[in-house]
C-alpha positions, 0 to 999 in steps of 0.5 A: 466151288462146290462141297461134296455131299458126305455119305453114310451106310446103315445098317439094320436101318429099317427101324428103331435107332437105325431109322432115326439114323437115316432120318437124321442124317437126310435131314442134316443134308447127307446122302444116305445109304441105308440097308435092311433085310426086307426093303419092300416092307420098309415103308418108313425108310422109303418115304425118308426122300431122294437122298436115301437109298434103301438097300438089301441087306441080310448082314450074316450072309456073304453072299448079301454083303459081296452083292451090296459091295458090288453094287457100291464098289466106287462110292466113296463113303464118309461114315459107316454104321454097323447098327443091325442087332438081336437081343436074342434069348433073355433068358437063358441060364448055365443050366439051359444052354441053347447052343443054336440061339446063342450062335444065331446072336453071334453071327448077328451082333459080332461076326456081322458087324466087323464083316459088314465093315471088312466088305466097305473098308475100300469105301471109307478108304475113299471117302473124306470122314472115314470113321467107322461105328458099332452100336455095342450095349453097356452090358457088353462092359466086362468091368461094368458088370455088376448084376450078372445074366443076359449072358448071350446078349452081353457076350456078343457085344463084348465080343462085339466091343474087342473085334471094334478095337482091333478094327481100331488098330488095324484100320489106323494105318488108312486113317479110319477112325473106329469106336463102339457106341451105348445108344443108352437105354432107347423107346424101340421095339428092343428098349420098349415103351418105358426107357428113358430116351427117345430114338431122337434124342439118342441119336442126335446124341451119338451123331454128336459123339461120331462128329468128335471122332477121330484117330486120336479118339479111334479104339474106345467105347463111348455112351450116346452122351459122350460119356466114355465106358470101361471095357 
């Protein structure tokens, strides 16, 4: 009897962590949906092979994500990775305040993860892995803070952090199992060409973390190493 081919979704998979996302898991025998904004210029995603579909996606527009949902309505899938991220301004102060660039940060690293989730929770519910994962950063810890700034960016992944584990709760009762994860400091365009891992190495990391995911473990925040970070 044969073994059904688990599936993931990806988002933001075009680049960087996403990418190697996509490459990994294709390379681990899994069928991979991976999603981005501009398919057509996405050419190191394309030449990933047969089993990855590269899709449209713009994650802070409904209309993007119902079409996506529709298109994948009776695909069962086993892992969902909500990785599309901004930066967004670094340097912002209290005194300076850009309402309109800290609004476009949420939208992309808060309101567009736990959406892109809501619109595939009939696709984990389906599928055998159920588990459902953020990229978050170890400045959006509120405990961890120790050296202040990047207000916009910790702010929308602490607010990124508390939706995952409500996520966490409420999905408990479709037995889908949800946590945020630290890639760590990684070589991407974000990360730059000095810090300490490769996309590799962080990835095939997390993937080991998402592997011993499970209800039991569901609703926490852990480091690409495993290690587990406090809120």
């Amino acid at each position: 009897m044969s073994t059904a081919v688990p599936t993931v979704l990806i988002s933001g998979a075009s680049r960087g962590i996403g990418l190697e996302f996509a490459r990994q898991y294709a390379a681990a025998g899994w069928r991979v949906h991976a999603a981005c904004r501009h398919p057509e210029a996405a050419t190191a995603l394309q030449g990933l092979g047969e089993s990855v579909s590269v899709h449209r996606l713009e994650v802070t527009e409904k209309a993007s994500l119902d079409e996506l949902a529709r298109e994948l309505k009776s695909l069962p899938i086993d892992l969902l990775i909500a990785n599309a991220g901004v930066s967004g301004p670094r340097a912002m102060t209290p005194e300076m305040v850009d309402r309109d660039s800290w609004m476009e940060v949420l939208q992309i690293n808060t309101i567009g993860p736990i959406a892109f989730a809501g619109a595939f929770r009939a696709n984990l519910e389906k599928g055998k892995g159920k588990k459902a994962v953020a990229l978050t950063s170890r400045l959006g810890s509120v405990a961890g803070n120790e050296s202040g700034g990047f207000y916009v960016y910790r702010s929308s992944k602490a607010a990124l952090n508390a939706v995952w584990r409500s996520l966490a709760v409420d999905w408990r009762s479709s037995r889908i199992a949800c946590a945020v994860l630290h890639p760590g400091w990684v070589q991407t365009d974000m990360g730059g060409p000095r810090a300490e891992l490769t996309p590799e190495d962080s990835v095939a990391g997390m993937r080991r973390v998402i592997d011993a995911l499970d209800l039991d473990r569901s609703g926490r925040f852990f480091a690409w190493n495993g290690e587990e970070i406090p809120w």
